[in-house]
ROKETI-7527 format. One line per field, with one value per atom (N, C-alpha, C): chain; x, z, y. Coordinates in Angstrom, 3 decimals. Atoms other than C-alpha are relative to their C-alpha. Example, Ala and Ser with C-alpha at 12.3 -4.5 7.8 and 13.67 -1.06 7.14 Angstrom:
! residues 2
chain	c(A, A, A, A, A, A)
px	c(0.890, 12.300, 0.900, -0.820, 13.670, -0.770)
pz	c(0.000, 7.800, 0.000, -0.060, 7.140, 0.730)
py	c(-1.190, -4.500, 1.200, -1.190, -1.060, 1.090)
END
This chain:
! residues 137
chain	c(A, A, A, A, A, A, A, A, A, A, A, A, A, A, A, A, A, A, A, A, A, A, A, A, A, A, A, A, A, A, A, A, A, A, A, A, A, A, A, A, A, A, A, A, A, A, A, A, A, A, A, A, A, A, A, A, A, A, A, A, A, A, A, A, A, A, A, A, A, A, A, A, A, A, A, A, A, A, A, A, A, A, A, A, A, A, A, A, A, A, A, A, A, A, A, A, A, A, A, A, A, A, A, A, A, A, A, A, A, A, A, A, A, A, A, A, A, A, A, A, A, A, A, A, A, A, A, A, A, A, A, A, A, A, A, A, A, A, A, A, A, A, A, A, A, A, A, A, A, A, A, A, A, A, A, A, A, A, A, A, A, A, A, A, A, A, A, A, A, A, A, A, A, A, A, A, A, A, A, A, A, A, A, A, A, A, A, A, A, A, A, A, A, A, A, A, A, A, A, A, A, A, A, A, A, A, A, A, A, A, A, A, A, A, A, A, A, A, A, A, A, A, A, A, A, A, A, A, A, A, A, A, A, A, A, A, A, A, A, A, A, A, A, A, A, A, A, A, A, A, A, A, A, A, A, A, A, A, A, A, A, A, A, A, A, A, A, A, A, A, A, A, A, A, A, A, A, A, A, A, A, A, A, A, A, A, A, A, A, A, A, A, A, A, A, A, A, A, A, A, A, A, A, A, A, A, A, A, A, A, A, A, A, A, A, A, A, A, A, A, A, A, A, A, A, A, A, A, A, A, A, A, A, A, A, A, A, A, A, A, A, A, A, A, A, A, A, A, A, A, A, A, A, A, A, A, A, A, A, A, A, A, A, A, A, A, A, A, A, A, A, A, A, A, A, A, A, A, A, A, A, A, A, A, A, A, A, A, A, A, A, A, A, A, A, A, A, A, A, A, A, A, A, A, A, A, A, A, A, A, A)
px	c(-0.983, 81.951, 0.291, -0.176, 82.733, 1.721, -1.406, 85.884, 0.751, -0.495, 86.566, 0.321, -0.069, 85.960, -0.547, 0.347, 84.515, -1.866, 1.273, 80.522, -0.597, 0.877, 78.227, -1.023, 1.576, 75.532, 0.288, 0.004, 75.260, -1.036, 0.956, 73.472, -0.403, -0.154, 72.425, 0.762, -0.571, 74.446, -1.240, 1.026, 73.308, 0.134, 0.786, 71.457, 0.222, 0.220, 72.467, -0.309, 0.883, 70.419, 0.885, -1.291, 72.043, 1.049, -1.215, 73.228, 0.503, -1.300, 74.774, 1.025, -0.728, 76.535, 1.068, -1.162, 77.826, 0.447, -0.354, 78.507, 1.495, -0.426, 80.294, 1.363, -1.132, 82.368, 1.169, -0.721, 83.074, 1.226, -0.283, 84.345, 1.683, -0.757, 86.920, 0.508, -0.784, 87.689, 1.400, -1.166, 88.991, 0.897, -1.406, 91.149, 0.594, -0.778, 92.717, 0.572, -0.606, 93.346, 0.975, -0.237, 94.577, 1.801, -1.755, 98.634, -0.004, -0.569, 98.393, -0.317, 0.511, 96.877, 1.603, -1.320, 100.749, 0.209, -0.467, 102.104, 1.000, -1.651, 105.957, -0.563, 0.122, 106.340, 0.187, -0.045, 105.862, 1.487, -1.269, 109.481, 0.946, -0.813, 111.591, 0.557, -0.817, 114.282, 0.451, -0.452, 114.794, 0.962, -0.877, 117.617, 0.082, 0.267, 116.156, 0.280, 0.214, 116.115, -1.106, 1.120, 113.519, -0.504, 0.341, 113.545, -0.442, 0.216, 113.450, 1.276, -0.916, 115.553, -1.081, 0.598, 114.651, 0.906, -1.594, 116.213, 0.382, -0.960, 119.057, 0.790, -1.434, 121.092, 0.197, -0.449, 122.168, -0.697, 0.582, 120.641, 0.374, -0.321, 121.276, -0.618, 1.135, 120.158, -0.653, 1.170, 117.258, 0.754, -0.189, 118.644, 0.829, -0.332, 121.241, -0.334, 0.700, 118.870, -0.947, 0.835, 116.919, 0.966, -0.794, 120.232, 0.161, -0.404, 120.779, -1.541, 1.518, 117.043, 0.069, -0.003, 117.686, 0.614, -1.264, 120.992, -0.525, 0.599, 119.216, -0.773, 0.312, 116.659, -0.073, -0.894, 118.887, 0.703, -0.669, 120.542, -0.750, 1.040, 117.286, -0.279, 0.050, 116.682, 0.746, -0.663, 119.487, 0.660, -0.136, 119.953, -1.337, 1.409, 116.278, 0.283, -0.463, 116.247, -0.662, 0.757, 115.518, 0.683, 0.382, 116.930, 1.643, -1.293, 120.479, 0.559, -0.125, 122.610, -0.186, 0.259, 122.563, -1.669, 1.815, 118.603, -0.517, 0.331, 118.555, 0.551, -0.163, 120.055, -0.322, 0.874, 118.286, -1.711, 1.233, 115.141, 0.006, -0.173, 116.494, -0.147, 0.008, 117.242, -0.919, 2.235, 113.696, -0.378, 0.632, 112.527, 0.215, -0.568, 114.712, -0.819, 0.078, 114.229, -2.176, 1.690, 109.660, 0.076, 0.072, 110.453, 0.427, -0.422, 112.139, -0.954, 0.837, 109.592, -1.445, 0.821, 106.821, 0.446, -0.463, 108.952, -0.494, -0.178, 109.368, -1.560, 1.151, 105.965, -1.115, 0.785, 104.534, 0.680, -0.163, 106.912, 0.010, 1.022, 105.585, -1.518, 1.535, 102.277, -0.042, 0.666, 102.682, 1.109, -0.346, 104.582, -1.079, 0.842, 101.508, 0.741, -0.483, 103.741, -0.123, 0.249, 103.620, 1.247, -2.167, 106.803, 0.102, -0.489, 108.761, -0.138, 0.262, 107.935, 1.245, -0.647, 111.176, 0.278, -0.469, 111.874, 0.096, -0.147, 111.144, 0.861, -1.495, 113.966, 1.161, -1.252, 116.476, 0.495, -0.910, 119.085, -0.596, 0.316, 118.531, 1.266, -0.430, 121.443, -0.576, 0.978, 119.893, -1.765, 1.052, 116.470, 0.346, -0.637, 118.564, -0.057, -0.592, 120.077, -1.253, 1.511, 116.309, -0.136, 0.327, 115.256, 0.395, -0.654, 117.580, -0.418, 0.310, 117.129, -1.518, 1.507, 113.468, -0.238, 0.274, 113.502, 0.718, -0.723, 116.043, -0.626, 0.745, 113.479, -0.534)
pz	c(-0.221, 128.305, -1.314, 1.020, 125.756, -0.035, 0.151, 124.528, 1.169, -0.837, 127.605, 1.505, -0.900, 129.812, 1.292, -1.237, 132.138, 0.012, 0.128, 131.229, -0.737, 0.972, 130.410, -0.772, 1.112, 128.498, -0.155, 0.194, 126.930, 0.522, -0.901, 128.352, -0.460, 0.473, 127.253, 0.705, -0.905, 127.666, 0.472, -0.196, 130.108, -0.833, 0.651, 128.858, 0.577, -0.714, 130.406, -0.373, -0.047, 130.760, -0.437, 0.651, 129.292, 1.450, -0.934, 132.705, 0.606, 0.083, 133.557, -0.783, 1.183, 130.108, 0.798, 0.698, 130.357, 1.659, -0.926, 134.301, 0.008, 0.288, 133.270, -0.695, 1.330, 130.162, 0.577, -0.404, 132.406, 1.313, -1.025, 135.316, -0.908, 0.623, 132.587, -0.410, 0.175, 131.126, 1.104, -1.334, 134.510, 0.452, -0.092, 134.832, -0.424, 0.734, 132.289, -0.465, -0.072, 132.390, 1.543, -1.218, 136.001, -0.385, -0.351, 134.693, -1.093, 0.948, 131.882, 0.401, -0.069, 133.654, 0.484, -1.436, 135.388, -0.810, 0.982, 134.015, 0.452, -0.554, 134.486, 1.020, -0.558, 137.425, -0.598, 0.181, 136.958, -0.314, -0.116, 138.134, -0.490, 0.742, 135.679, -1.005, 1.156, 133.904, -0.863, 0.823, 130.671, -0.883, -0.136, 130.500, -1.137, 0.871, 128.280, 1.029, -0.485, 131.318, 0.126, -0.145, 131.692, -1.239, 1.404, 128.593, -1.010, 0.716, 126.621, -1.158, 1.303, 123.202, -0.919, 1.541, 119.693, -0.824, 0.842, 117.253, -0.460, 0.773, 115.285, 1.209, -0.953, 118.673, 1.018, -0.924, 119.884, 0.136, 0.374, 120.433, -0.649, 0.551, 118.078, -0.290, 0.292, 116.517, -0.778, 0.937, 114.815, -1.722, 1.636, 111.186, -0.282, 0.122, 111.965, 0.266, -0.322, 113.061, -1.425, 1.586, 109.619, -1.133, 0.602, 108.132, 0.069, -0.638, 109.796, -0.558, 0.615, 109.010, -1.353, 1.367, 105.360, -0.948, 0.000, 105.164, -0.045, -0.744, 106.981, -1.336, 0.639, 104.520, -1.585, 1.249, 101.308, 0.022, -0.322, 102.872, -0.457, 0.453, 102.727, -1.162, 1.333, 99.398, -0.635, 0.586, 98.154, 0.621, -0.643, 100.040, 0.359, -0.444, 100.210, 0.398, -0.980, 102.763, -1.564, 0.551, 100.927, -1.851, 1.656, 97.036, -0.063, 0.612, 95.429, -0.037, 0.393, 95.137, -1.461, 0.874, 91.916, -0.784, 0.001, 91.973, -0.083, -0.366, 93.592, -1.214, 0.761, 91.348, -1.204, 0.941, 88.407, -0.076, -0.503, 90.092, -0.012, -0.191, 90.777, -1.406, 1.267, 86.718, -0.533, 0.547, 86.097, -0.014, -0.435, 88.513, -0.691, 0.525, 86.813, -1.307, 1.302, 83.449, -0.210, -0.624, 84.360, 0.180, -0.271, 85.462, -1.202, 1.624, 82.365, -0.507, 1.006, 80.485, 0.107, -0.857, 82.921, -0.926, 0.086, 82.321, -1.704, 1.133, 78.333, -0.646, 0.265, 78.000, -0.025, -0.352, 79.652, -1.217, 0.437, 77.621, -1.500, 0.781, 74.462, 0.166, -0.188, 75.478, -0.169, 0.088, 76.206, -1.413, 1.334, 72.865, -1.120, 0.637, 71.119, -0.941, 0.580, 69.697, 0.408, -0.557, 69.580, -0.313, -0.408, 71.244, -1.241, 0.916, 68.994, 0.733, -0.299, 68.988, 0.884, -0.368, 70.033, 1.371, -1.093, 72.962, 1.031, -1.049, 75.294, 0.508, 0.334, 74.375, 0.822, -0.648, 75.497, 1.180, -0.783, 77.848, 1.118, -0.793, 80.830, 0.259, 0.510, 79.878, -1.603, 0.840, 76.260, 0.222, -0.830, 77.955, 0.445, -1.328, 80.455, -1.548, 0.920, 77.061, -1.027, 0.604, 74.902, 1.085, -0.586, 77.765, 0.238, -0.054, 78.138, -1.457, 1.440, 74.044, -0.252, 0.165, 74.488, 1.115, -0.939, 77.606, -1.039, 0.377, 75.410, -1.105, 1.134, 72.067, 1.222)
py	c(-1.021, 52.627, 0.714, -0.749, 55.336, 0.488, 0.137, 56.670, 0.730, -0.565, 59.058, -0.926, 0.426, 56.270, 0.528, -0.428, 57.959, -0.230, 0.074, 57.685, -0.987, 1.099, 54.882, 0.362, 0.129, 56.471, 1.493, -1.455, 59.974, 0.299, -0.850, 62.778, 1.276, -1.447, 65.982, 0.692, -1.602, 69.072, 0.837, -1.194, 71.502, 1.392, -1.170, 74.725, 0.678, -0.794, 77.395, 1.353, -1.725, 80.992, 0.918, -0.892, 83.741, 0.560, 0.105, 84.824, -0.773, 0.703, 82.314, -0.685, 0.322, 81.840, 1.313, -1.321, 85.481, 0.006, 0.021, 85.252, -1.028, 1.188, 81.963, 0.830, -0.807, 84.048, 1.193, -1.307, 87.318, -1.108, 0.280, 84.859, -0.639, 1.051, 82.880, 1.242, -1.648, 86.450, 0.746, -0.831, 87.711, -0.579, 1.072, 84.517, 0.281, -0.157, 85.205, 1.464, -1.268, 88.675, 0.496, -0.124, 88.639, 0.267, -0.487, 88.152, 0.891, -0.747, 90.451, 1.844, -1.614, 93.959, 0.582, -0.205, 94.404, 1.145, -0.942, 98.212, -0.249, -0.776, 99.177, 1.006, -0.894, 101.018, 1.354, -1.321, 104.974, 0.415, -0.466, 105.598, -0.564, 0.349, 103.528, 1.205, -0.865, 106.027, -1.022, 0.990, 104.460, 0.897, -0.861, 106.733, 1.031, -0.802, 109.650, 1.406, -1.371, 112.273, 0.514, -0.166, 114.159, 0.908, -0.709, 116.412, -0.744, 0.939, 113.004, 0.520, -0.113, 112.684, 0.005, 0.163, 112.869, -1.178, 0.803, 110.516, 0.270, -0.307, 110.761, 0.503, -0.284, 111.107, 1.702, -1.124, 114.822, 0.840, -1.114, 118.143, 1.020, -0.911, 120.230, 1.190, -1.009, 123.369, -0.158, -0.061, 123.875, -0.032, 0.105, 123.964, -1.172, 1.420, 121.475, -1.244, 1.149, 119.274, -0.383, 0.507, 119.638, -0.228, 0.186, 119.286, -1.621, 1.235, 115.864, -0.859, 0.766, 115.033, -0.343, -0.015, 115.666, -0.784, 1.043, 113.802, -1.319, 1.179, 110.609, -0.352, 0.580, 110.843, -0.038, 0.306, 111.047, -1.469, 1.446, 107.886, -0.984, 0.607, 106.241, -0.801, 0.024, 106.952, -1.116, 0.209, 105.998, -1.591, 2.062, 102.209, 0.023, 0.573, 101.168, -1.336, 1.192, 97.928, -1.250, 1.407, 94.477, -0.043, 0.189, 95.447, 0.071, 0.195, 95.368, 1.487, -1.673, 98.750, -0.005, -0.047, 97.860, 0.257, -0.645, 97.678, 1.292, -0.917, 100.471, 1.512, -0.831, 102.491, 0.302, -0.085, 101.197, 0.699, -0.476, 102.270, 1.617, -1.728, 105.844, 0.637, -0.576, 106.300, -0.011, -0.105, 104.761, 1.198, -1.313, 107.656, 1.090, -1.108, 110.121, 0.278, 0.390, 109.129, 0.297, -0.200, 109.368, 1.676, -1.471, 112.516, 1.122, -0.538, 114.135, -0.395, 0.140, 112.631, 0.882, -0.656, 114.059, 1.809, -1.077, 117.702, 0.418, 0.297, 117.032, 0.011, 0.030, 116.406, 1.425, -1.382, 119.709, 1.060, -0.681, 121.547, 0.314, 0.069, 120.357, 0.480, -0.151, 120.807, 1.692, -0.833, 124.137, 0.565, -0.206, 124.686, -0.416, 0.566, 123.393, -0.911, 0.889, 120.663, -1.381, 1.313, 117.175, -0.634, 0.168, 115.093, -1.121, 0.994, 113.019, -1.604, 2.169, 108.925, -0.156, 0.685, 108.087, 0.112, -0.817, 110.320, -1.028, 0.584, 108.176, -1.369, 0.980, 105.503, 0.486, -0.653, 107.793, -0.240, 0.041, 107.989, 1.236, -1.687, 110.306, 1.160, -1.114, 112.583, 0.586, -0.690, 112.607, 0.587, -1.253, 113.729, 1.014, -1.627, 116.444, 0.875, -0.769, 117.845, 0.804, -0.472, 117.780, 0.650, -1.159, 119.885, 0.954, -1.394, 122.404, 0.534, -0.317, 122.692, 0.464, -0.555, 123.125, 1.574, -0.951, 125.426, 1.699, -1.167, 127.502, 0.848, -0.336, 127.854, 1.688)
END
């Protein structure tokens, strides 16, 4: 007796032909697809109406709707999911602070000058201020 108990001696497995492998495969397939083909009926209102909605809620007009869009994604911005407000706001001055430098940079360049070492230490009101001072040359 072996460990299944059920057979005294081994045996070969059968061999089976390709069609009846894949007759075998499509037949175990369709078992198992039988509870998952079900759709929602057609006629479920999932209470949009028939015009449907947009998100962000009402219909508005066209500008106040890109007003509301704009708003939304200033909000965004400004609370990104998963980080600290505090994070977040260190991240924003990063950005800022990249960007002035970005600005600062071009406007050397096209001054044929080259920027001062330190510049990039600064504060991003001392950047705002170097650029107004350069824009003004």
């Amino acid at each position: 007796m072996f460990c299944c108990g059920s057979k005294s001696s081994v045996e070969e497995p059968q061999r089976l032909t390709d069609h009846e492998l894949a007759a075998w495969l499509q037949a175990q397939e369709d078992r198992r697809g039988r509870g998952q083909r079900r759709q929602p009926p057609r006629d479920v209102d999932w209470g949009t109406g028939s015009a449907g909605q947009r998100l962000g809620g009402t219909a508005a007009p066209q500008q106040d709707r890109r007003q509301l869009l704009a708003e939304a994604a200033q909000r965004r911005q400004l609370a990104p999911n998963g980080i600290s407000k505090a994070r977040a706001a260190e991240l924003s001055a990063e950005q800022q602070k990249a960007e002035l430098i970005g600005r600062l940079t071009e406007q050397y360049r096209r001054l044929g000058e080259d920027m001062p070492m330190g510049l990039k230490l600064g504060s991003v009101e001392q950047l705002k201020k170097h650029l107004e001072m350069l824009r003004s040359r």
